[in-house]
N, C-alpha and C positions, 0 to 999 in steps of 0.2 A: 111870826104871826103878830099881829097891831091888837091892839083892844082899845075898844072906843069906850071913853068915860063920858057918864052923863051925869048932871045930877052934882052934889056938894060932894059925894063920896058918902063913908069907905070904900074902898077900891080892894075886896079883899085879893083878888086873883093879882093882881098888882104887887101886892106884898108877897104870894106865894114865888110869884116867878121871882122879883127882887133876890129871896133866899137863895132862889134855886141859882142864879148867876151870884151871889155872893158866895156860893161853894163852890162853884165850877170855877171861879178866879183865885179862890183860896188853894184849891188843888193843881191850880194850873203855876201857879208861885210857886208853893212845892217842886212838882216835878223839877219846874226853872234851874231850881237850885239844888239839882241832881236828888233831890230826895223821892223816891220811887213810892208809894202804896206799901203799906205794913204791910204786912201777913194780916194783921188780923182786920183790916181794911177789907183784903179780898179775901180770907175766908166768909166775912158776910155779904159778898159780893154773888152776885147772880151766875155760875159758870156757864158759859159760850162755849158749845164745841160744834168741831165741822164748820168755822166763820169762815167766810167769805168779805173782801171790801168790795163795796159795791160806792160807783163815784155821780150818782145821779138821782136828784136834783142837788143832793149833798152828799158829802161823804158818811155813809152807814155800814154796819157789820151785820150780817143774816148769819145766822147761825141757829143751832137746838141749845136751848136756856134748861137751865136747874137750876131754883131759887130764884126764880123774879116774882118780884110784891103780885105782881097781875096777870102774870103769865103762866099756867098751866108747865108743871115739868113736861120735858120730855117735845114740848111745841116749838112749832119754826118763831125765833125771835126777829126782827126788825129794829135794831134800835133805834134812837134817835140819833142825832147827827153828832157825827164822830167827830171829836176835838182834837184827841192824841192816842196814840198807843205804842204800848213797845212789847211786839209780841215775843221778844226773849225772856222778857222779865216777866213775861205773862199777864198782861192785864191793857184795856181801855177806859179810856174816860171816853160820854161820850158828854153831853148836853145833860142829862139825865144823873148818868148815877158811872160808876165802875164797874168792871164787870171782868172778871176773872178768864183768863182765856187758855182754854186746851191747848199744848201746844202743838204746831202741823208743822210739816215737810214744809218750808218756802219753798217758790218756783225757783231752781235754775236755771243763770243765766248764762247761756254760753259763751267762751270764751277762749282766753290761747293756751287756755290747760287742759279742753275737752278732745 
């Protein structure tokens, strides 16, 4: 999404997103450098259960949220657009925030040991 400035400024919404990509680059360093989300990162993380990837227009996770700032427990979440995740170690970054993930069955994929 673009935002049009007009005007000499302040540009607050400008400076919000700023933040918001200056953490999503701080945590994407992390991960980088094999360092995974505390515990206690995702215990104040919003839990995802029953996700789903879903790869259109962008990569996003649906799933039922508990613990999200705006999201009603117990409701179908949407997130924003998924940047990484490592559903063994249980958790997503998406654009947004982290968010702690139930873990599921992955699909099998068959092979020459079925």
């Amino acid at each position: 999404m673009s935002i049009l400035n007009r005007g000499p400024g302040p540009f607050p919404d400008l400076a919000r997103r700023a933040r918001k990509y200056r953490a999503l680059a701080e945590d994407l360093e992390r991960i980088a450098r094999g360092e995974h989300p505390t515990d206690e990162i995702l215990r104040s993380a919003p839990h995802l259960s029953e996700w789903r990837v879903y790869l259109h227009p962008l990569p996003y996770l649906l799933g039922t949220v508990v613990g999200h700032p705006q999201i009603e427990d117990g409701q179908s979440c949407r997130t924003s657009e998924l940047v990484t995740f490592d559903p063994i170690a249980g958790y997503a970054r998406t654009y947004s925030r982290f968010y702690r993930l139930e873990p599921r069955e992955m699909p099998h994929r068959g092979g020459d040991d079925d």
